[in-house]
N, C-alpha and C positions, 0 to 999 in steps of 0.2 A: 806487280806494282800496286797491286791492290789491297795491299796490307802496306798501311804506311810506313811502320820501321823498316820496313826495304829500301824506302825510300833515300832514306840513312845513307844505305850499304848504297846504293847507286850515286847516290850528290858524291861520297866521298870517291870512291871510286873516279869520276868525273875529274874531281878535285885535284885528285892523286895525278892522270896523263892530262890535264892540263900544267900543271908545278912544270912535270919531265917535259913539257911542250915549250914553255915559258917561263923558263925558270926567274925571271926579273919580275913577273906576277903574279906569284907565287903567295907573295903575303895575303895580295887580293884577294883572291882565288878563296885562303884558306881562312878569313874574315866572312866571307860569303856563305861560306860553306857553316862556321860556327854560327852565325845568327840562323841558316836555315834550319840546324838542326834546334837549337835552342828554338824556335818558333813551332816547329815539327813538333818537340815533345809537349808543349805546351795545350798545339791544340789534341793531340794523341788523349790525352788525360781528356781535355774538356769531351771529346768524341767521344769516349769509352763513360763518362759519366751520362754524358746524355742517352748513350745504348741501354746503360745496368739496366734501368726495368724493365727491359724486356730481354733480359740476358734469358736464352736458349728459346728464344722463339724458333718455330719452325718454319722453314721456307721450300720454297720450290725454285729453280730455278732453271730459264731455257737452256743454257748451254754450260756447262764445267767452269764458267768464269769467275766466280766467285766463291771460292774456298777457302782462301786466303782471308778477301777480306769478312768471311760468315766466321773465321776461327781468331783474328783479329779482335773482334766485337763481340762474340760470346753466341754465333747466331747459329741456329742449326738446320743446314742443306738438309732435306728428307729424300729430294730425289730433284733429278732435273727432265724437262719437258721433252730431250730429249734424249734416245734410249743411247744413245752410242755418240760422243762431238760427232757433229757433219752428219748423222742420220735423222731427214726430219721427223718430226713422231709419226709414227702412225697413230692409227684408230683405236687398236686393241691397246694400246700403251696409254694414253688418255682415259681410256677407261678404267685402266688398269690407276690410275694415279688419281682420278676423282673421287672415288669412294677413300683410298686410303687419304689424302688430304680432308677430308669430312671429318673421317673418324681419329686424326693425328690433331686435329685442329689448326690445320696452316692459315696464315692470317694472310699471308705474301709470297707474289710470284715475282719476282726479279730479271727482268729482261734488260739486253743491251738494247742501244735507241735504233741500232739499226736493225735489231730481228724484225720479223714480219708480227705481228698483231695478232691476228684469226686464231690462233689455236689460243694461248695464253688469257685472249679476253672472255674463249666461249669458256675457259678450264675455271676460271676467276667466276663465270657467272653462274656457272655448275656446283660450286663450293662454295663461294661469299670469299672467297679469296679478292684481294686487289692485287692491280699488275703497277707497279713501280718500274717507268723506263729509266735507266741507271745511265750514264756515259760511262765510260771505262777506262778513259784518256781525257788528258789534258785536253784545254781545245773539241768536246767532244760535244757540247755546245757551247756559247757564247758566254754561259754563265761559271764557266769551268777555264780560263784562264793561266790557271798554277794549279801548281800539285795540290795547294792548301785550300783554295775554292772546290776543288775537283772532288775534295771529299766533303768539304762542309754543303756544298749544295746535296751529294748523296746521301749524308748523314741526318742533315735534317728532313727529306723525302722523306726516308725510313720512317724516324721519327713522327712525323706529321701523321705518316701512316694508322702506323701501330696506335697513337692516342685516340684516333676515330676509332679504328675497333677493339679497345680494350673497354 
């Protein structure tokens, strides 16, 4: 869900067993459905112009979350904090990812709000990376609402980011 044209593929989907659920709302439903995506492409464009300049920045990222939306936006995952999902880094593995982020030039570590902190802020302060806490769902804080806030609050994070260190 992290690439928003999925997004698409999901509302309609939705759309679709809601019709077969209710068929008398059906027109609703499928009104609902056309404004979200007309809204969807609209801000998809404005996101992706707000990304171009830093199209193929490099990133790190703690956990395989964001692939999607790193190929979405133009961004490029170098590695993630951790070595295997569900395994937490070790020691050698940090090491092993500080020098190469130095010498790759990673600007951003991408963490979800619920990871733990400790590793990702001492790797950020090893590098001059910054750690950016992302939500990844709707509702993931208060400022994330709908699908459409859920990325404009992460999109301009990024943003805000990358123009302090560029």
């Amino acid at each position: 869900m992290l690439d928003p044209s999925n997004g698409k593929i999901v509302a309609t989907q939705i759309c679709n067993r809601l019709c077969q659920n209710d068929v008398g709302n059906c027109t609703y439903y499928k009104d609902n459905l056309n404004d979200f995506v007309i809204r969807l492409d609209q801000k998809i464009s404005a996101w992706q112009k707000s990304l171009e300049p830093f199209r193929g920045t490099k990133i790190v990222t703690y956990h395989k979350t964001f692939p999607y939306f790193a190929k979405r936006f133009n961004l490029n995952v170098v590695e993630t904090l951790e070595p295997k999902p569900g395994i937490p880094p070790s020691p050698t593995h940090i090491n092993n990812i500080i020098p190469m982020m130095k010498k790759e030039g990673v600007k951003l570590i991408l963490i979800e709000q619920f990871r733990e902190r400790k590793i990702p802020e001492f790797v950020a302060a090893q590098t001059g990376a910054k750690v950016i806490i992302l939500p990844i769902m709707v509702g993931g804080l208060k400022e994330t609402d709908d699908y459409l806030t859920l990325f404009d609050y992460n999109i301009n994070l990024i943003v805000s980011a990358l123009k302090i260190k560029s």
